[in-house]
C-alpha positions as CSV (number, residue, x, y, z in Angstrom):
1,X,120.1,93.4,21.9
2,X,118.8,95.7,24.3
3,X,120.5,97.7,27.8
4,X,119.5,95.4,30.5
5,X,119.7,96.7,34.1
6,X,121.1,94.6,36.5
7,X,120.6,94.2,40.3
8,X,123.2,91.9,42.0
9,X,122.6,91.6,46.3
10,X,125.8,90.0,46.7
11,X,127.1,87.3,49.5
12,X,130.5,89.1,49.5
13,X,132.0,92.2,49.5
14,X,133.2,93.7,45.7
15,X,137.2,93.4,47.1
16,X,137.1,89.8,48.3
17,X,138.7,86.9,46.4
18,X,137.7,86.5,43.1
19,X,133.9,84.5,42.8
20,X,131.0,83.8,40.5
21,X,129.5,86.9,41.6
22,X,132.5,89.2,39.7
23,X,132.0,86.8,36.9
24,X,128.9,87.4,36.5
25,X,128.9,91.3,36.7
26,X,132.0,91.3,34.6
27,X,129.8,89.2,31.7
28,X,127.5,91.8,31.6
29,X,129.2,94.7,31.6
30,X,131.3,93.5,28.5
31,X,127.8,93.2,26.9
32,X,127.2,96.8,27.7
33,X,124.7,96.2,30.2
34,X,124.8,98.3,33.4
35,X,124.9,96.8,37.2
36,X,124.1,97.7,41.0
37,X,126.1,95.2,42.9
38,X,125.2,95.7,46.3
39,X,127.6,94.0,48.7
40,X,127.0,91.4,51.3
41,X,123.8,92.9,53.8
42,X,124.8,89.5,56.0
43,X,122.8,86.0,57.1
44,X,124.0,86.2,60.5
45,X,125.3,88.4,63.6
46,X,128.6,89.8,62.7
47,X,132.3,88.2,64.4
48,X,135.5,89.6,65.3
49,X,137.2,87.9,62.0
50,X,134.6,89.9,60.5
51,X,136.5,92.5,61.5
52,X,138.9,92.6,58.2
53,X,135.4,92.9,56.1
54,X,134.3,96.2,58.2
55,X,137.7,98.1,57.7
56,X,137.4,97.3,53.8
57,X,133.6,98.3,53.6
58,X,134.7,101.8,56.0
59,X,137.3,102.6,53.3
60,X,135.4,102.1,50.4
61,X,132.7,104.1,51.9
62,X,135.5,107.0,52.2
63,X,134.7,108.1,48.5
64,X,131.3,107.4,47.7
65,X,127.9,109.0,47.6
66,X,125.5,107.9,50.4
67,X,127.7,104.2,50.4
68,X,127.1,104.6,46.2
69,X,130.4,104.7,44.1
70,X,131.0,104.1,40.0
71,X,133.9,101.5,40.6
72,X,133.9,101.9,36.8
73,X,131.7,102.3,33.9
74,X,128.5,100.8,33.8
75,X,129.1,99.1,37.0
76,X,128.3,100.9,40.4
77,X,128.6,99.6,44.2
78,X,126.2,100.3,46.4
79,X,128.0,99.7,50.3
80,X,125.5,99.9,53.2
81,X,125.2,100.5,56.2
82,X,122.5,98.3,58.0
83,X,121.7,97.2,61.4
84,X,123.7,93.4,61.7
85,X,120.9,91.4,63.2
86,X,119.1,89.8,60.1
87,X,116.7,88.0,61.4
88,X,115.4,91.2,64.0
89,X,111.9,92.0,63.0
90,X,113.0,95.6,64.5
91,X,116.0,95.6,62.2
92,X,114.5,94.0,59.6
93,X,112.2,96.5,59.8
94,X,114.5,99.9,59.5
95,X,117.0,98.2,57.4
96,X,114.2,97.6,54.7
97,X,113.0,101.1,55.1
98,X,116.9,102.2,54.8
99,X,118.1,100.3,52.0
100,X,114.9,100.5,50.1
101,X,114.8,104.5,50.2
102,X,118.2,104.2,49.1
103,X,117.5,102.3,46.3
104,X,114.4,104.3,44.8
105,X,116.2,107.3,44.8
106,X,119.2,105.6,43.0
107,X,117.2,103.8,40.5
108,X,115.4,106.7,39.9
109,X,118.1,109.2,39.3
110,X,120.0,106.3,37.0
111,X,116.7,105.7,35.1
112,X,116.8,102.2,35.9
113,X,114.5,100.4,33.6
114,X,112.4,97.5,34.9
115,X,115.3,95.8,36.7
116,X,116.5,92.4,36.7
117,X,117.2,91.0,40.1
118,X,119.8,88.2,41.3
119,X,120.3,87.9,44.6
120,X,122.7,85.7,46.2
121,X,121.0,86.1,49.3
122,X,117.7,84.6,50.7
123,X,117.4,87.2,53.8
124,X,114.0,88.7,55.2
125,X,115.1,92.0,53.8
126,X,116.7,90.7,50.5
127,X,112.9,89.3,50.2
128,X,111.3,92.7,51.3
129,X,113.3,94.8,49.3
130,X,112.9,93.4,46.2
131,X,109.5,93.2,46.8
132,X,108.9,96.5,46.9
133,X,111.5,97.1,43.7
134,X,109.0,94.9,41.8
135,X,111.7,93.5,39.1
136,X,111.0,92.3,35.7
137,X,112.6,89.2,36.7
138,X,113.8,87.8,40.0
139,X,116.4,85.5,40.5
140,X,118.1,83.6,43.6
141,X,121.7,82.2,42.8
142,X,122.2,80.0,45.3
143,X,126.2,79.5,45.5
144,X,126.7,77.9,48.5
145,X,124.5,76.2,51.3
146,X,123.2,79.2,53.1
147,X,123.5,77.2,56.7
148,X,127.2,77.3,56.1
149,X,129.5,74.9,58.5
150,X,126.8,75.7,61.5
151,X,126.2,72.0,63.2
152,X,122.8,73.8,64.5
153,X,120.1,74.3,61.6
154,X,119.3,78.1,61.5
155,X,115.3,77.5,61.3
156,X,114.8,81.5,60.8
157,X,117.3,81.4,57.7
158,X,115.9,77.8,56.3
159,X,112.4,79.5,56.5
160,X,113.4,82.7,54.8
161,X,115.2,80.5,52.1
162,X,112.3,78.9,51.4
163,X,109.9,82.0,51.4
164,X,112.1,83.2,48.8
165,X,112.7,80.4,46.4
166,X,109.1,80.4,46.5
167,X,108.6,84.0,45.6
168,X,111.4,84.2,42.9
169,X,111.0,83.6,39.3
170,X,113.9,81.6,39.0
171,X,116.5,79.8,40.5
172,X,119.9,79.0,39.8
173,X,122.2,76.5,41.7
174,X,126.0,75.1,41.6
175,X,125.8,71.9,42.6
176,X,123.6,68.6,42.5
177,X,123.1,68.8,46.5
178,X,121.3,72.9,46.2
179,X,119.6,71.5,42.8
180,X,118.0,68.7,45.2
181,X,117.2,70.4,47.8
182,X,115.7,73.8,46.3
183,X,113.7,72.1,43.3
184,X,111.1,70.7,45.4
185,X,110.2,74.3,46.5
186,X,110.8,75.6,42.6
187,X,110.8,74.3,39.9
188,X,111.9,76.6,37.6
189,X,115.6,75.8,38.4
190,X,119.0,75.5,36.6
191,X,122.2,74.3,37.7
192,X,125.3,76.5,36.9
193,X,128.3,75.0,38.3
194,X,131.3,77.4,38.7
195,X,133.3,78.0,35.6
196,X,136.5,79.0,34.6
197,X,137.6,82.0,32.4
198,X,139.4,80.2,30.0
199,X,140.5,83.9,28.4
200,X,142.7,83.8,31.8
201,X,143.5,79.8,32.6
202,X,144.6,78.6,28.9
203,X,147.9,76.1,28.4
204,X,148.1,78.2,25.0
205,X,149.0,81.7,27.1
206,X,152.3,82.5,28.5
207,X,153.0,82.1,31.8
208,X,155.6,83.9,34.4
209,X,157.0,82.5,37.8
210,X,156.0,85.3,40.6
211,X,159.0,86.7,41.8
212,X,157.6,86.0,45.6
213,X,157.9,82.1,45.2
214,X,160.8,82.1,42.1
215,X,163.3,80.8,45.1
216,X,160.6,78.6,46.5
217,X,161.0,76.8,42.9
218,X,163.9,74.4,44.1
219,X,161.6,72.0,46.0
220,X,158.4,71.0,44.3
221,X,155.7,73.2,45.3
222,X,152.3,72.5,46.3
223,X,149.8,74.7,46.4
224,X,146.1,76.1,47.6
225,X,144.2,79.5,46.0
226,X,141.3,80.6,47.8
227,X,139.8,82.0,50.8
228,X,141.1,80.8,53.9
229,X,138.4,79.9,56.3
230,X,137.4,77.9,58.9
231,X,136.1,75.3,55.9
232,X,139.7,74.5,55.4
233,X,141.1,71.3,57.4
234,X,144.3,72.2,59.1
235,X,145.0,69.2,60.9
236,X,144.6,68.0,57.4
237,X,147.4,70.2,56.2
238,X,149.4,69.6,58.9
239,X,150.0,66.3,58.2
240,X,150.9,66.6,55.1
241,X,153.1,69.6,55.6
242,X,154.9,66.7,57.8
243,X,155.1,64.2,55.7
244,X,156.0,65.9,52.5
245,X,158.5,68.0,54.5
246,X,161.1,68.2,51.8
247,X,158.0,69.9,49.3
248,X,157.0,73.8,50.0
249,X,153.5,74.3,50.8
250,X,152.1,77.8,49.2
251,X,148.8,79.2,50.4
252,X,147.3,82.1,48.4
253,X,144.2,83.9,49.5
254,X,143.2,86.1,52.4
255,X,142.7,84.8,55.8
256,X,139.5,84.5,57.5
257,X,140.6,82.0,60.3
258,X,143.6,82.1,62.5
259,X,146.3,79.3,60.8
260,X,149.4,79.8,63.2
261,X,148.8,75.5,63.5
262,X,150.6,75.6,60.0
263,X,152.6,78.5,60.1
264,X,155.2,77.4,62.4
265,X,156.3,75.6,59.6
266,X,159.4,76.9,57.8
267,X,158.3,75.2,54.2
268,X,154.8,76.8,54.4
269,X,154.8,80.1,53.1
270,X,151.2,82.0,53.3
271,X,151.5,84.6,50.6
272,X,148.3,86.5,50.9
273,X,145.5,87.7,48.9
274,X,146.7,88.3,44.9
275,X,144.7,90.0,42.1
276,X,142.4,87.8,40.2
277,X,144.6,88.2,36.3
278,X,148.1,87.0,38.7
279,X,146.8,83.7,39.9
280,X,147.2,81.9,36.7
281,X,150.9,82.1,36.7
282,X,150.6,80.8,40.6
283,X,149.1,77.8,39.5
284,X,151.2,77.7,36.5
285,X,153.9,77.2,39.3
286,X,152.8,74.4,41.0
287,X,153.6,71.4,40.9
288,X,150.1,69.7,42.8
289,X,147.2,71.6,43.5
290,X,144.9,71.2,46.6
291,X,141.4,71.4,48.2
292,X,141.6,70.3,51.4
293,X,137.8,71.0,52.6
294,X,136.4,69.4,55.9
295,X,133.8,67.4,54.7
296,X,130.3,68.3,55.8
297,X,126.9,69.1,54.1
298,X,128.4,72.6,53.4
299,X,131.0,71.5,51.3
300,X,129.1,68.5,50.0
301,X,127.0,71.1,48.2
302,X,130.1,73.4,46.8
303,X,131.3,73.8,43.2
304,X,134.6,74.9,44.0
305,X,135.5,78.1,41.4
306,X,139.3,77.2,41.8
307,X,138.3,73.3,40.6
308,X,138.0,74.3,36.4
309,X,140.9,76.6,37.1
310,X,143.3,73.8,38.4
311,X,142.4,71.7,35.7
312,X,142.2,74.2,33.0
313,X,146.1,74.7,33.7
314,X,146.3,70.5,33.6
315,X,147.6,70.3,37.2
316,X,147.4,67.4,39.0
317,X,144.3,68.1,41.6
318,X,144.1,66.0,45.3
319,X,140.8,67.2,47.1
320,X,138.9,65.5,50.2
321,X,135.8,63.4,48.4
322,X,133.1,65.8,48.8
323,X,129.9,65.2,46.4
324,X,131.0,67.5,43.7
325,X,134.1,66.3,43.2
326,X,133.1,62.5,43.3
327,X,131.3,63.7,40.1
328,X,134.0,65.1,38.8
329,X,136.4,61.9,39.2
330,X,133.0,59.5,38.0
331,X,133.8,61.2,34.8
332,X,137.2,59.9,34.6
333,X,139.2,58.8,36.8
334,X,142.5,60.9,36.1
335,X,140.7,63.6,36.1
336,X,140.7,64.7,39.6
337,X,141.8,63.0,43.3
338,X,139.3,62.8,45.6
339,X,140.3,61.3,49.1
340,X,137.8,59.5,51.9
341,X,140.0,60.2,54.9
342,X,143.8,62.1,55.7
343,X,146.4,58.4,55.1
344,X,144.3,58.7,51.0
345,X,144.6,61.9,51.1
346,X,148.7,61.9,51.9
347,X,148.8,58.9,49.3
348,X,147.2,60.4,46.6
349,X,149.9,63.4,46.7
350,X,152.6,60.8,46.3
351,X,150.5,59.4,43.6
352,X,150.3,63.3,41.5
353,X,154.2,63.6,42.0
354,X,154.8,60.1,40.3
355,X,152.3,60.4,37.3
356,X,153.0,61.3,33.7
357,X,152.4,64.2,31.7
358,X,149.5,62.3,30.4
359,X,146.8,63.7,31.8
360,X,147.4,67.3,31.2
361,X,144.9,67.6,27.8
362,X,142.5,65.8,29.6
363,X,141.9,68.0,32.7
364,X,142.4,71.2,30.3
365,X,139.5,69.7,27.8
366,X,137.1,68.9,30.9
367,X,137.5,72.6,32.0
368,X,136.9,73.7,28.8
369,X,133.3,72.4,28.6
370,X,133.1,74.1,32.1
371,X,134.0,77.5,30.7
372,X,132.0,80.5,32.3
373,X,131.9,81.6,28.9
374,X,129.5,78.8,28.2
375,X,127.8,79.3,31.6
376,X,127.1,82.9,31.2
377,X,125.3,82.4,27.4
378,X,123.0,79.2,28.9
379,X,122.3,82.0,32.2
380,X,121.7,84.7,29.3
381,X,119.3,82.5,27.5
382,X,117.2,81.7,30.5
383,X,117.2,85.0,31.7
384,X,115.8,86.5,28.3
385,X,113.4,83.2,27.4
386,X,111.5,84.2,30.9
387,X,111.6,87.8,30.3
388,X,110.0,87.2,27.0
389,X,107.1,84.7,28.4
390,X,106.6,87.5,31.4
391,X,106.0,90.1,28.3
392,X,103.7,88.0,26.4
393,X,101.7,87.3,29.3
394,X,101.6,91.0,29.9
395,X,100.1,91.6,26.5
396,X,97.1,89.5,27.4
397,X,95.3,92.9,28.4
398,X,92.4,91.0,29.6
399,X,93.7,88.7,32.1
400,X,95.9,91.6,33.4
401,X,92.7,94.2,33.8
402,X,91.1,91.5,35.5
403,X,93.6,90.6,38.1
404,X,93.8,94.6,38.2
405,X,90.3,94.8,38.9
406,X,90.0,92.2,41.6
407,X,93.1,93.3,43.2
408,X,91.0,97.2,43.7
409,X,87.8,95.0,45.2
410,X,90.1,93.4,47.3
411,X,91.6,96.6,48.5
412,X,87.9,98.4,48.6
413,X,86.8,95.7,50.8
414,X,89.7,95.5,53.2
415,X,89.5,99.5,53.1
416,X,85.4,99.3,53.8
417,X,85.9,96.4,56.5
418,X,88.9,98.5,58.1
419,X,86.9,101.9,58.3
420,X,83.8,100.1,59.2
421,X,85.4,98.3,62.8
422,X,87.2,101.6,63.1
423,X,83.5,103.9,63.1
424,X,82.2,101.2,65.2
425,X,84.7,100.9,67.8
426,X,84.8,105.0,68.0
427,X,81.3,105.5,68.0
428,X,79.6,102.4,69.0
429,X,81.6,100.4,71.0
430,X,82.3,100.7,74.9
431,X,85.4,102.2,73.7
432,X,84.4,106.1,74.3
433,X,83.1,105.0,77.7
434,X,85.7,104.0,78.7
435,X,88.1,106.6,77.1
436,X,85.9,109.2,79.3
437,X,86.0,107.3,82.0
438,X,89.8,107.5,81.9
439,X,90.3,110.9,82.6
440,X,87.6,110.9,85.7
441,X,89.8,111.8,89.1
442,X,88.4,111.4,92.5
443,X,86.1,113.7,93.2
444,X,87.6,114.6,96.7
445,X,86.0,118.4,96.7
446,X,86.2,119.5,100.5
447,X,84.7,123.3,101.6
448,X,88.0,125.6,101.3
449,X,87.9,129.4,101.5
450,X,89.5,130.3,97.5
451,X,88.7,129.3,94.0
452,X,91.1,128.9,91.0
453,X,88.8,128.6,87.9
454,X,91.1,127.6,84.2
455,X,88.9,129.2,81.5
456,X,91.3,128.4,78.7
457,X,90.5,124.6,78.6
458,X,88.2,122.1,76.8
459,X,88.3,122.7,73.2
460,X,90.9,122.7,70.3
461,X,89.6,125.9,68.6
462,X,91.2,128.7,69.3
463,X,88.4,131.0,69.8
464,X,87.2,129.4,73.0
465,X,83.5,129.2,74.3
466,X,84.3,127.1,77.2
467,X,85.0,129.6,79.4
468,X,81.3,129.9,79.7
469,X,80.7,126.4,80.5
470,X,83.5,127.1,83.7
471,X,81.3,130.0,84.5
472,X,78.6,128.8,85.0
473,X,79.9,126.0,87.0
474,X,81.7,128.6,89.1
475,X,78.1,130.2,90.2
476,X,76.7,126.4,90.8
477,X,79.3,126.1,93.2
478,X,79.0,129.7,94.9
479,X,75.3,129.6,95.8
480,X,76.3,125.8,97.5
481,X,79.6,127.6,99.3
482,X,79.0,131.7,99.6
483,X,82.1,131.7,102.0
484,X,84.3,132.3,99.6
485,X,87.3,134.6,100.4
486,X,89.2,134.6,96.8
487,X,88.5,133.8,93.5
488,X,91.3,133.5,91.2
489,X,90.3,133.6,87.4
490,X,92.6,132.9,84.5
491,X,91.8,132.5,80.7
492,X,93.0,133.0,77.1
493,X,93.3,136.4,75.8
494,X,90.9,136.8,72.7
495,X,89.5,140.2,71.5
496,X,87.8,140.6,74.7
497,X,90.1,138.8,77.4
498,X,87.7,135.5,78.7
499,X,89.1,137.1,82.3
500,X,87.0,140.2,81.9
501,X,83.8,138.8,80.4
502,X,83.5,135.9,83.4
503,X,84.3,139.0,86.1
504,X,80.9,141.1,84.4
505,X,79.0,138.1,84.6
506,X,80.2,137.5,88.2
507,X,79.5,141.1,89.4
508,X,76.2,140.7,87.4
509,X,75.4,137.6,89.4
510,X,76.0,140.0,92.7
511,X,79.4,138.1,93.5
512,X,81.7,141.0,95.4
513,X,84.5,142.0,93.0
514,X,86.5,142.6,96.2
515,X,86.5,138.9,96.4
516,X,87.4,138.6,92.7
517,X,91.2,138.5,91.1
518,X,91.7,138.2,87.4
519,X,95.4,137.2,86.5
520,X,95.8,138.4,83.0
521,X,99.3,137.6,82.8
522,X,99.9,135.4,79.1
523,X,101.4,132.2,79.8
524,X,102.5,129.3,77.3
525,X,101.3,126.5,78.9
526,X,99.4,124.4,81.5
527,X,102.3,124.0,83.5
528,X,103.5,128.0,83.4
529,X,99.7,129.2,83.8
530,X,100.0,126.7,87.1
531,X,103.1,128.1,88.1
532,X,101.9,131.5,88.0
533,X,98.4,130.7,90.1
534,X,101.2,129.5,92.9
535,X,103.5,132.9,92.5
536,X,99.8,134.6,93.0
537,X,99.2,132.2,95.9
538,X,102.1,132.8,97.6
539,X,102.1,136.1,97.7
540,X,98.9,136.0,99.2
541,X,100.0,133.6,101.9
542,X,97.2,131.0,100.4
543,X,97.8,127.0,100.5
544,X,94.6,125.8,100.0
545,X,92.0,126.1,96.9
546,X,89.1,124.6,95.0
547,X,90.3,123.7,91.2
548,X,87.6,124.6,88.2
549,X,88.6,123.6,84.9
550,X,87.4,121.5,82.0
551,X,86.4,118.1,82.5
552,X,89.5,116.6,80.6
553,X,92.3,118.8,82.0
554,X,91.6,117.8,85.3
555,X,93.9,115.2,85.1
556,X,97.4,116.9,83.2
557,X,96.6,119.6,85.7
558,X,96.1,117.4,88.7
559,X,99.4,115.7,88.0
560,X,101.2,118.7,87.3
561,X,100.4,120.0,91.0
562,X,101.3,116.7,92.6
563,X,104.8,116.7,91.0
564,X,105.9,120.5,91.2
565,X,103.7,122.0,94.3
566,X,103.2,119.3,96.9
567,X,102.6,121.6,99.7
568,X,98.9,123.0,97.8
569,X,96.0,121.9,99.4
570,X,94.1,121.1,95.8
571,X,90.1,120.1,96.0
572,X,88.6,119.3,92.1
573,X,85.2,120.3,91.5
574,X,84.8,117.9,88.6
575,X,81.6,117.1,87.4
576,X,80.0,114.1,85.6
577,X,80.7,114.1,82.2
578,X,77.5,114.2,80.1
579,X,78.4,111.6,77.1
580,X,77.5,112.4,73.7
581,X,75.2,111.2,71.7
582,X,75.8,113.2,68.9
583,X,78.6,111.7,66.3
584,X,80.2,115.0,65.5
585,X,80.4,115.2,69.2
586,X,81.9,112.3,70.2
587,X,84.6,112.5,67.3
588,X,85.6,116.2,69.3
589,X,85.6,114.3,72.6
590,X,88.0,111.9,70.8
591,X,90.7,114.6,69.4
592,X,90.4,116.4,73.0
593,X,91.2,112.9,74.4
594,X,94.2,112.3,71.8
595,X,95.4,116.4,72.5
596,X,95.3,115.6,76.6
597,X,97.6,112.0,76.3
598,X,99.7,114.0,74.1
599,X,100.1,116.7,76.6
600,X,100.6,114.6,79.4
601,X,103.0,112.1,77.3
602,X,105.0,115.0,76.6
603,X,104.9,116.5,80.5
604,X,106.2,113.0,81.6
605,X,108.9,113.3,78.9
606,X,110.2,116.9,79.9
607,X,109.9,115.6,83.4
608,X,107.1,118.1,84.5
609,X,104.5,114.7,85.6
């Protein structure tokens, strides 16, 4: 036998009541396998009695690693932290990205090898996540019916179930209701009814009376283990809490549902949750056992764990008729109680108080051949028979290369198609047009007495050859408008400042220096080389100027002097763009375009535009 590693997405917390799920990591660990049991990620929007779960899942977080913690050898819990809206594409979304980074590192720290997957979960991101694990085997144990007691059908869980029982190599069920239902999607199913652990619930072990109900021992004592939730019918109870006044009622298990209708009650006694290895000498001590379910198509599709462990201790069992135990009682009739409606269901208590010992052997030998000792070797043998077909079909080295190799021309196509569209809508397509076309501003140039020309602008390298480009756009402008009373210049520093190579060209060009100011102050940025033209400004008592810059900074700097100096008098002397024909050209023109959104994205977000 080899180490198998185990993945378990649980539908409960580890420190609930006890369920299939600690079964069934408990089975493997005594086989020496190891586990991940991560607990329940949720199928629906969290609710204040929820809020019992969250202080449990807070203190168990206390001592772990990053929600990880060895509750003991072989077996570690993994309790995360997610985003409580499953069916969010959002959270769906990050949660995925969350728990699956999680994971990875985890699995690959542990030296998890090829693991096996059960999930007892259908969610989006159960289905995403294990995706992206890419298990040697997948598995959904369906437990329950996932729409729980909801009158409404959840469509967006219904769908996801289905997506997954589609996806998943296997499923397992507990009753003939989830066996119908999910074997038309899959047919590689198995149905695993709850089972008891008879090493716990045997007639041959010795048994002690609790010391919480040893007084409670005068009257004849009937009795419920399990959670108590809303699927439990009080008015039910109450009735026969009434009529059976002179019998205590004990109710073991913790409370998920508010049950102050039967706790007024002085023979009802609600005892709380127990450990799993006590509840056999509870049982021991009663005189009737009960499941008093509503009945509905949730319950209809339950295999009640607590059934085999009744009947393993040969104690008289009433229960509302739900499908799986009408099977039970088709089997023999003494078997089990199941009552249609609450007068049978108040009779058939009076019935278990009157009957023999006679039926004792025969409930303990039914839950014998429903031992999870059993269940767990049929669930073994499954689980290795597929692993062993998925390895043979993996030595077929042919049929995998080939599936290999039309998986890369997929991927080469779809990567050819994508970059193709993408080259044509950059360089083909109106698309650069329009992009160009973007960053034109109204070309509202009026006469005014001073220049500002911004030499620093217009390409991403950082030795800059624009400033000629501004130059010579400068002198086009001068021999239209030779009444020009200042001329502010301001550029980049490089090994020869851009400010003092445009002023020897001006001069050269017979401009009068007098008329000329170079600001060779260094600045960071648009909006402090801006601020420092208006210090410059002021001083000069100047409110008015033409603007000269690169063709796409006229905007960022156009809506930088709207927000911050509304009193300048701003003219643009922005020319038409020549587009490119040139490829290399136009794929510039594109990164200038990306680096000018950016900057003006950012401006907006530091409030600036």
């Amino acid at each position: 036998m080899y180490i198998k590693d185990i993945v378990i997405f649980g539908s409960i917390d580890w420190n609930t009541n006890w369920q299939t799920q600690h079964r069934l990591v408990n089975s493997y660990l005594n086989e020496g396998h190891r586990v991940l049991f991560i607990e329940n990620t949720g199928v629906r929007a969290p609710r204040i009695s929820d809020f019992s779960r969250l202080i449990d899942r807070i203190r168990f977080r206390k001592n772990s690693v990053r929600g990880f913690s060895e509750y003991k050898k072989g077996l570690t819990i993994l309790s995360p932290i997610l985003f409580p809206l499953p069916f969010s594409k959002i959270c769906i979304f990050i949660n995925t990205f969350l728990l699956h980074r999680l994971l990875k590192q985890w699995i690959k720290i542990s030296k998890f090898n090829d693991p096996i997957v059960i999930s007892f979960l259908p969610t989006p991101l159960i289905h995403t996540v294990t995706k992206k694990i890419n298990p040697n085997l997948s598995i959904y144990y369906c437990a329950n019916e996932m729409q729980g007691m909801r009158k409404k059908i959840n469509f967006k869980l219904l769908k996801s179930e289905i997506k997954f029982a589609k996806y998943v190599n296997l499923i397992f069920v507990t009753s003939d209701n989830l066996l119908k239902k999910l074997k038309e999607i899959n047919e590689n199913i198995y149905k695993f009814p709850a089972g008891v652990e008879l090493n716990k619930f045997n007639l041959s072990n010795k048994f002690i009376i609790p010391e919480d109900i040893l007084n409670l021992k005068n009257k004849k004592i009937i009795g419920y283990v399990g959670a108590l939730t809303r699927v439990i019918d009080q008015n039910l109870l109450e009735k026969c809490i009434q009529q059976y006044n002179d019998f205590n009622f004990i109710f073991i298990g913790r409370e998920y549902a508010d049950f102050s209708l039967l706790k007024k009650y002085k023979n009802c006694y609600f005892l709380g949750e127990k450990k799993h290895d006590l509840i056999p000498n509870y049982i021991y001590s009663f005189d009737i056992c009960l499941i008093p379910y509503k009945i509905n198509n949730f319950t209809d599709s339950v295999y009640s764990c607590k059934t085999n462990e009744y009947l393993a201790l040969g104690k008289p069992v009433v229960a509302t008729a739900t499908n799986e135990i009408i099977n039970i009682h088709s089997i023999d009739g003494n078997i089990i109680y199941p009552a249609k409606n609450y007068s049978e269901f108040i009779n058939l208590i009076n019935t278990s108080i009157n009957e023999d010992n006679n039926y004792i052997n025969l409930r303990a030998n039914f839950a014998n051949t429903n031992s999870w000792e059993t269940r767990f070797k049929n669930i073994t043998k499954i689980i290795d028979k597929n692993i062993n077909q998925i390895s043979l079909k993996n030595i077929n080295w042919r049929e995998n290369l080939l599936i290999k190799v039309k998986r890369f021309n997929k991927n080469l196509i779809l990567s050819l198609s994508s970059i193709t569209i993408l080259l044509f809508l950059l360089f083909y397509s109106p698309l650069y047009s329009y992009s160009v076309n973007f960053f034109k501003i109204e070309n509202n140039y009026d006469l005014s007495n001073n220049v500002v020309i911004l030499l620093g602008h217009g390409s991403l390298n950082y030795i800059n050859q624009n400033y000629q480009n501004r130059t010579l756009e400068f002198i086009d402008f001068y021999k239209k408008n030779k009444n020009i009373n200042k001329i502010f210049i301001t550029g980049r520093k490089q090994n020869i400042n851009e400010t003092d190579i445009v002023n020897a060209i001006l001069i050269t060009e017979e401009i009068p220096k007098n008329k000329i100011v170079l600001l060779t102050q260094t600045y960071k940025n648009t909006f402090d080389e801006l601020i420092n033209i208006n210090n410059n400004l002021k001083n000069l008592k100047i409110d008015n100027f033409v603007l000269i810059t690169s063709y796409f900074h006229y905007l960022r700097a156009s809506l930088i002097l709207k927000k911050n100096f509304p009193n300048l008098k701003v003219n643009y002397y922005q020319q038409n763009y020549t587009e490119s024909i040139s490829l290399r050209k136009k794929l510039n023109d594109y990164l200038l375009i990306a680096y000018e959104f950016t900057s003006i994205l950012y401006n907006k977000i530091l409030g600036k535009i």
